[in-house]
ZAMARGU-4260 file (C-alpha; in steps of 0.2 Angstrom, whole numbers, plus 5000, padded with zeros to 4 digits):
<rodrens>
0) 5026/4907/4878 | 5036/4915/4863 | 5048/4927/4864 | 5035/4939/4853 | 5021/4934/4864
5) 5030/4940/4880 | 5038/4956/4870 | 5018/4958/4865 | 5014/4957/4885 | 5028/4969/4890
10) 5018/4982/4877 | 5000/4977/4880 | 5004/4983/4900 | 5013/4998/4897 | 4997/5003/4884
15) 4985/4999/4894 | 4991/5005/4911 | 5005/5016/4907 | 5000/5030/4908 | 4993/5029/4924
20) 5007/5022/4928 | 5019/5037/4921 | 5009/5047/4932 | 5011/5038/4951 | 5029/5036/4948
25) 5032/5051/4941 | 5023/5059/4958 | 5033/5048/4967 | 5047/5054/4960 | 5046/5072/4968
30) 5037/5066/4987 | 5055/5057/4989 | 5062/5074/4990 | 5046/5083/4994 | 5051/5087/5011
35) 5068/5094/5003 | 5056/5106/4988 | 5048/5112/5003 | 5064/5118/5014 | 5069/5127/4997
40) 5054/5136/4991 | 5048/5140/5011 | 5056/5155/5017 | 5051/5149/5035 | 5058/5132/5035
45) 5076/5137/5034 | 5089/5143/5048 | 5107/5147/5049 | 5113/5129/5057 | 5125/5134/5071
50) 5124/5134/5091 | 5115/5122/5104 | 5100/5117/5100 | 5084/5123/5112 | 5073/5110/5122
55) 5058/5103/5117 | 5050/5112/5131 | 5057/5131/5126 | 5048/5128/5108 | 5032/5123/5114
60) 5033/5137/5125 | 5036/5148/5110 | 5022/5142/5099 | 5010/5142/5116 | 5015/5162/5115
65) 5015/5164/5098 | 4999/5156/5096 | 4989/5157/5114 | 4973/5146/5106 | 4984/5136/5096
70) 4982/5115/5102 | 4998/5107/5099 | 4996/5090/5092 | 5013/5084/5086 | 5030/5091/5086
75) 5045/5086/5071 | 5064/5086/5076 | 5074/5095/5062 | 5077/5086/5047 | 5094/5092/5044
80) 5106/5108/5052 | 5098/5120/5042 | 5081/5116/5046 | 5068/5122/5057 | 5056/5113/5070
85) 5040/5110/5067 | 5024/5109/5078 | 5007/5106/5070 | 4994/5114/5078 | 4973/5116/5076
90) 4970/5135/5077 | 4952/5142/5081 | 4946/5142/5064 | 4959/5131/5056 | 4964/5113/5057
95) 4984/5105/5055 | 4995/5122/5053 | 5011/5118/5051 | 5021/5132/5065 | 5041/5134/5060
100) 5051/5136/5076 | 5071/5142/5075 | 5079/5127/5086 | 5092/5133/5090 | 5084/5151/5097
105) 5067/5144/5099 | 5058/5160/5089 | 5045/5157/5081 | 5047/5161/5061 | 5031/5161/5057
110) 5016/5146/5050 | 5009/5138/5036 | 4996/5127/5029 | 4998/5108/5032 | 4995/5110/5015
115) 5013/5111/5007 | 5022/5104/4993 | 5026/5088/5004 | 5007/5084/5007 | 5002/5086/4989
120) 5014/5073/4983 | 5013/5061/4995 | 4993/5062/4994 | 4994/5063/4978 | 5007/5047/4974
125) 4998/5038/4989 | 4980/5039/4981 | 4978/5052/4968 | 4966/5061/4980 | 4953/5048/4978
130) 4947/5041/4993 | 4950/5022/4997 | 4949/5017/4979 | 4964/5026/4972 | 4972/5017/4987
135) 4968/5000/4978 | 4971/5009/4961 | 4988/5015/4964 | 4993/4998/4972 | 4984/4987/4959
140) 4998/4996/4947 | 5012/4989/4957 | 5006/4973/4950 | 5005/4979/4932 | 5025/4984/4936
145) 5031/4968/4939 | 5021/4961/4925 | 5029/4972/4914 | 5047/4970/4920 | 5044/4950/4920
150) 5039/4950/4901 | 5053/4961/4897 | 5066/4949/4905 | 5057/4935/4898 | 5059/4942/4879
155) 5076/4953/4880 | 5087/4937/4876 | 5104/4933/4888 | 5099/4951/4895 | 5110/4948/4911
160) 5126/4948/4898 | 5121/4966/4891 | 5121/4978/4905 | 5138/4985/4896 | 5130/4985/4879
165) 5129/5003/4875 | 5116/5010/4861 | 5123/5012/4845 | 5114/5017/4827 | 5102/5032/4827
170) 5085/5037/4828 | 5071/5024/4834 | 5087/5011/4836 | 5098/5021/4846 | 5082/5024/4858
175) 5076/5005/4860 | 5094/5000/4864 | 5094/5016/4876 | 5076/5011/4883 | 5081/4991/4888
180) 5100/4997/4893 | 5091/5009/4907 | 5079/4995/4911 | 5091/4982/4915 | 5101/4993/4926
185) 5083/4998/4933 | 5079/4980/4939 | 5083/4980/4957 | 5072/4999/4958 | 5058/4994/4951
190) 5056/4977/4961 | 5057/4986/4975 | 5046/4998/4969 | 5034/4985/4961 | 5034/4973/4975
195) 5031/4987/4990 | 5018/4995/4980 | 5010/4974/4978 | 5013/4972/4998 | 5002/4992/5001
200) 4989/4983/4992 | 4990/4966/5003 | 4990/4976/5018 | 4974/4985/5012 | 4963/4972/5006
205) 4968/4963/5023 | 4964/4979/5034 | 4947/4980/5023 | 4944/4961/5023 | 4950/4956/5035
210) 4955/4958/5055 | 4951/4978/5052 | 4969/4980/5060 | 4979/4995/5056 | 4993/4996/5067
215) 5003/4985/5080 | 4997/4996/5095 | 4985/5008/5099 | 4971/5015/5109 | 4959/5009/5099
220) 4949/4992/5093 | 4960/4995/5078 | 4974/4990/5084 | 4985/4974/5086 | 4990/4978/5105
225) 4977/4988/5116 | 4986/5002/5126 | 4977/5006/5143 | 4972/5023/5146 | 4981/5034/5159
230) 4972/5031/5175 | 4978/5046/5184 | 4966/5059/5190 | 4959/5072/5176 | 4961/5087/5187
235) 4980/5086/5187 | 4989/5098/5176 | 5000/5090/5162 | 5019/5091/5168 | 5031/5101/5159
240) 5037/5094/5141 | 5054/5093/5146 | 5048/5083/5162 | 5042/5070/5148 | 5056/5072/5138
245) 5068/5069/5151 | 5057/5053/5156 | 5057/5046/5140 | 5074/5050/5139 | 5080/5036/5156
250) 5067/5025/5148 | 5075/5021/5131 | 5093/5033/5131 | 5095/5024/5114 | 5080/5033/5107
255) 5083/5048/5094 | 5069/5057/5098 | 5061/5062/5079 | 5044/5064/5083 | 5033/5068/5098
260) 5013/5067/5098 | 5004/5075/5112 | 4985/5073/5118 | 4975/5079/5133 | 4980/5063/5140
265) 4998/5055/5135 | 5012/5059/5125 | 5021/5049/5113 | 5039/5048/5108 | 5045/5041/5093
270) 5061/5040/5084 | 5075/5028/5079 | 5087/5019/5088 | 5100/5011/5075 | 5087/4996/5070
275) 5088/4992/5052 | 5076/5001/5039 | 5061/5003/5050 | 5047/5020/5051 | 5051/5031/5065
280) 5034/5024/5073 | 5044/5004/5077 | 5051/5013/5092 | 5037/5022/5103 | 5036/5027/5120
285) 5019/5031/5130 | 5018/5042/5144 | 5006/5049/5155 | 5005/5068/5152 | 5000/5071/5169
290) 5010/5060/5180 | 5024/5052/5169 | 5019/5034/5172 | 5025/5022/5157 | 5008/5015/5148
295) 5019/5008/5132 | 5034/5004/5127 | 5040/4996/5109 | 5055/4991/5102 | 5055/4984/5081
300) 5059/4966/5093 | 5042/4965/5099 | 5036/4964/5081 | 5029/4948/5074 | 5039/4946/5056
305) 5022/4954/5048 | 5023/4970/5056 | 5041/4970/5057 | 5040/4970/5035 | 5025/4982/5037
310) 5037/4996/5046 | 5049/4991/5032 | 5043/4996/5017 | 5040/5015/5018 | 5058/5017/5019
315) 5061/5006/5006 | 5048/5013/4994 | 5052/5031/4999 | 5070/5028/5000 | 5072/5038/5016
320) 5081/5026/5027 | 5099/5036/5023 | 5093/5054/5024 | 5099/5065/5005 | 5109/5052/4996
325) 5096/5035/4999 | 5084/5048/4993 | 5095/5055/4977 | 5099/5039/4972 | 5079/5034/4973
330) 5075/5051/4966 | 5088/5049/4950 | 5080/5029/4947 | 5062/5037/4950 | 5067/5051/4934
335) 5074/5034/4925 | 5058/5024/4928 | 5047/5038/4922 | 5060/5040/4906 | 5057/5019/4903
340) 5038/5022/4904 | 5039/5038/4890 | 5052/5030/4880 | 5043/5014/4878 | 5028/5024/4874
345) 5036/5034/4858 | 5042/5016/4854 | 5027/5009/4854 | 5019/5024/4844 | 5030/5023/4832
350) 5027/5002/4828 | 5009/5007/4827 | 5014/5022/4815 | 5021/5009/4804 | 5008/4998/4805
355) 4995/5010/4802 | 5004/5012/4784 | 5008/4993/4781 | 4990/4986/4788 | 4980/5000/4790
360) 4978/4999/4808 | 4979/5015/4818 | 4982/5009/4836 | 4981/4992/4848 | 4963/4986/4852
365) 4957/4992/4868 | 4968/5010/4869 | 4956/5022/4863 | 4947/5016/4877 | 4962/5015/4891
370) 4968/5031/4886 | 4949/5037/4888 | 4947/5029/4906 | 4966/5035/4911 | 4959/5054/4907
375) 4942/5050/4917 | 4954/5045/4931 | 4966/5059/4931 | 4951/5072/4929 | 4945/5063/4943
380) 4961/5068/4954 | 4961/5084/4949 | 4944/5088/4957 | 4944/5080/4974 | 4963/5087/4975
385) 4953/5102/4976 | 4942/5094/4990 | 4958/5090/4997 | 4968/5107/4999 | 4951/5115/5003
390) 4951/5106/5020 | 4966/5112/5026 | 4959/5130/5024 | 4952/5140/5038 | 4933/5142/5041
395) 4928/5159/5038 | 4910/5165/5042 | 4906/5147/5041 | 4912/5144/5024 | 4928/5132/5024
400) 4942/5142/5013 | 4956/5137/5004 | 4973/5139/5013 | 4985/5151/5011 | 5000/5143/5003
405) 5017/5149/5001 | 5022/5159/4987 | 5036/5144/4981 | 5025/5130/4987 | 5012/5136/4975
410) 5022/5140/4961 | 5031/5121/4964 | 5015/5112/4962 | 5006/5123/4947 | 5024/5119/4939
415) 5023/5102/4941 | 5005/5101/4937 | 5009/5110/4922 | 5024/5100/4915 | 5015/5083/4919
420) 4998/5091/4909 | 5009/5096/4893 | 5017/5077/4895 | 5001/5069/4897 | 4994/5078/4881
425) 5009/5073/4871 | 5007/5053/4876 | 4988/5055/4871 | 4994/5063/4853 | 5005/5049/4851
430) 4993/5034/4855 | 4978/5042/4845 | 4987/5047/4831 | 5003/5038/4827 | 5003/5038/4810
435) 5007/5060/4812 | 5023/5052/4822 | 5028/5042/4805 | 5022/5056/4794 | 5034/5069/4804
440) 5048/5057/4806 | 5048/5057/4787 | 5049/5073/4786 | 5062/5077/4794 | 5072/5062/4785
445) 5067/5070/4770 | 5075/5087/4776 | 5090/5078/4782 | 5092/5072/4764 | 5089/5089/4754
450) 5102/5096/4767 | 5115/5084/4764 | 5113/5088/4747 | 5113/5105/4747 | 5130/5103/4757
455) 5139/5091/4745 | 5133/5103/4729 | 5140/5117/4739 | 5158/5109/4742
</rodrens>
């Protein structure tokens, strides 16, 4: 191919599917930090760091008095020394509350929806609340990614000797060289992005298609590696947490517990254990609720290399593996990304602003169109994200509500809405009508002109 046919490729994607594509990264942007939004706009989720740390078993205790009907279903270790514990629980009338436990006094500070600024952007990033096909959607664009990158590499000539060439000229000039200069030093980033987001959609189609299997082990069918149900007698009571946590703990001493699970029957430990970039779900213990009795163990060793990669990924897609700087370097190159995508866009507008002058041709064959699905799409979204945060309300006289959301949480995703609406109408301006870009670009040429006038006549 030439070097105009790939530079033609490189465009055709980011038109077509960009900005779509705009949208997931720049979502994805915000849910590697989402955890962090959610410490600073939630009152709750912060403490003074400082003192020893309580058991697992005096915050269960506090959330069992705080909340007598609450069922606990999963407790979270801090995330840093300022952070709370959290327990989720199922209340009478509302399912997956999140409950914000002081660990280091163990007082309760009070509960909020599942629903919180963490859950909107990973939901939203994962499948743009559309049900199993946003899944394949949002993948599908991993592949559009590394069909962009590979077309711009293929046409940006000796671009491996220009990562120190800085923009120079003005205008439309200074931007393109800005726009490939941010790219190249964006290359590693967005295979990583691209190539994870191509293996989410291998692993689907394969869960879909093929064996059904969706995770190494498991209770269920589903599952690689069948884990036998506890066999001890029903009527026993459950032992204390700590009992379990202290088991656990002479099982695998190595294991940082992060994360425990608990039903009627066992609870699960997971955590990490100093392996390299793997989900806190590669290391896993499974004990008995009631007696103690090992049922499971895991280590990432007992992985095959499939599910070994499958536990790899997250942490590389999310940057997460190396707590706030992995995830302010993957949230600095996310704001890049999204910056390429809009930049190439105004690039592109403006071409077809000269060649709606020069040929009489107001815009690529085919945008009105992917512009028009794009919007269906997004519409879409924003409806079953409604669905969505509506499921996480209570029932009230049989009516499912919405939740009650914390002041900051709401005001964090109504501001994000809001900013990502204003860009999305300013790309649809631009790829509709790009001859108003060339007509307000001369324009202000003009007015540069008359005003350097003005200020030699003056001198």
């Amino acid at each position: 191919m030439t070097t105009r046919a790939w530079f033609r490729v490189h465009s055709f994607t980011g038109v077509i599917t960009g900005l779509l594509l705009f949208v997931i990264c720049w979502s994805g942007t915000f849910a590697v930090i989402a955890n962090e939004l959610d410490w600073l706009v939630t009152q709750e989720a912060r403490v003074e760091a400082g003192g020893q740390p309580q058991s697992w078993g005096v915050i269960v205790e506090a959330v069992g008095a705080a909340y007598p009907a609450a069922e606990i279903n999963l407790l979270q270790s801090p995330l840093y020394a300022g952070s709370v514990a959290r327990v989720r629980v199922d209340l009478t009338n509302q399912r997956l509350v999140w409950v914000y436990v002081d660990p280091y006094t163990g007082e309760v500070q009070g509960a909020r929806s599942f629903f919180n600024v963490q859950r909107f952007f990973r939901s939203f990033h994962m499948s743009l609340f559309l049900p199993d096909v946003g899944l394949y959607l949002v993948s599908l664009l991993g592949v559009t990614m590394l069909v962009s990158l590979a077309a711009a590499l293929a046409f940006y000539k000796r671009w491996w000797q220009r990562f120190f060439k800085l923009p120079r000229g003005r205008g439309r000039a200074f931007w393109s060289e800005t726009h490939k200069l941010a790219g190249l030093w964006s290359v590693w980033f967005l295979l990583v992005i691209g190539l994870t987001g191509v293996w989410y959609l291998f692993e689907m189609a394969r869960m879909d298609f093929g064996d059904g299997k969706v995770s190494f082990a498991g209770a269920s069918k589903f599952a690689m590696h069948s884990i036998s149900a506890p066999v001890s007698d029903p009527a026993l009571p459950p032992l204390p947490l700590d009992v379990l946590v202290d088991r656990a703990s002479e099982l695998r001493p190595d294991l940082t517990i992060r994360h425990i699970l608990l039903s009627d029957d066992t609870a699960v430990f997971q955590g990490q254990a100093g392996h390299f970039l793997v989900r806190d779900r590669a290391n896993q213990l499974h004990l008995d609720r009631r007696t103690g009795a090992l049922l499971y163990a895991q280590t990432p060793q007992d992985y095959s290399l499939y599910w070994r990669w499958s536990d790899t990924a997250d942490p590389l897609h999310f940057g997460d593996f190396g707590g706030l700087w992995s995830k302010a370097v993957w949230f600095v190159f996310g704001l890049i990304l999204s910056g390429l995508i809009l930049t190439g866009t105004w690039l592109h507008a403006q071409r077809l602003a000269r060649e709606a002058v020069e040929r009489s041709r107001h815009r690529w064959p085919g945008t009105a169109a992917a512009v028009l699905v794009s919007l269906a799409v997004l519409a879409a979204a924003a409806a079953s994200g409604l669905v969505e945060a509506r499921r996480y309300g209570p029932m009230i006289d049989g009516v499912q509500r919405f939740p009650e959301i914390a002041p900051g949480v709401a005001a964090t995703i109504l501001g994000w809405t809001g900013v990502t609406l204003a860009i999305i109408g300013v790309w649809t301006f631009l790829l509709w009508r790009p001859e108003k870009l060339l007509r307000t670009s001369r324009m202000s040429a003009l007015r540069n002109r008359l005003s350097g006038r003005v200020e030699t006549s003056g001198d």
